[in-house]
Phi, psi and omega in degrees: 000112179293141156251120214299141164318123153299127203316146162083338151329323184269321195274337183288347202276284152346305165311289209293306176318300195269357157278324175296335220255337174288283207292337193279274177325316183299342155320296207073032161286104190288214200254273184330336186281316159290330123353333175263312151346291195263001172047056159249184184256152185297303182326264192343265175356299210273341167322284182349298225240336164260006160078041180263355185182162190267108149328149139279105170000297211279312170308304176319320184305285176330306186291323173316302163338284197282355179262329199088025199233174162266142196282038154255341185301320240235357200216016175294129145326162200225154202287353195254020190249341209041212171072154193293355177291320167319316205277354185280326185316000000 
């Protein structure tokens, strides 16, 4: 028996997608590069960012690592989401 998503799971995912993928250009970084950065595989990244698969804690750390950011960076809300957390972001 599967268990229904937690609120907010799904957006969470998302965050992590679209952040990962705004901090990679804003780089100028390809998929591969940051794959390398985080000593992950490039597939794996680009799964990430197309919301084809679920981060890991841990895959989450690594990529924050190889970006330079703190991995709350990478689960920031996003403006298009609204609400007050979007706007402190």
């Amino acid at each position: 028996m599967t268990r229904p998503l937690l609120p907010g799971a799904v957006n969470l995912g998302r965050r992590v997608a679209r952040n990962l993928r705004r901090l990679r250009l804003d780089r100028g970084l390809t998929l591969e590069g940051v794959a390398r950065a985080c000593e992950l595989n490039w597939r794996h990244i680009q799964k990430i960012e197309a919301g084809e698969t679920n981060a890991t804690i841990v895959s989450i750390a690594r990529v924050a690592h190889g970006l330079g950011v703190d991995p709350l960076e990478l689960m920031k809300p996003l403006a298009c989401e609204g609400g007050l957390d979007a706007r402190l972001a």
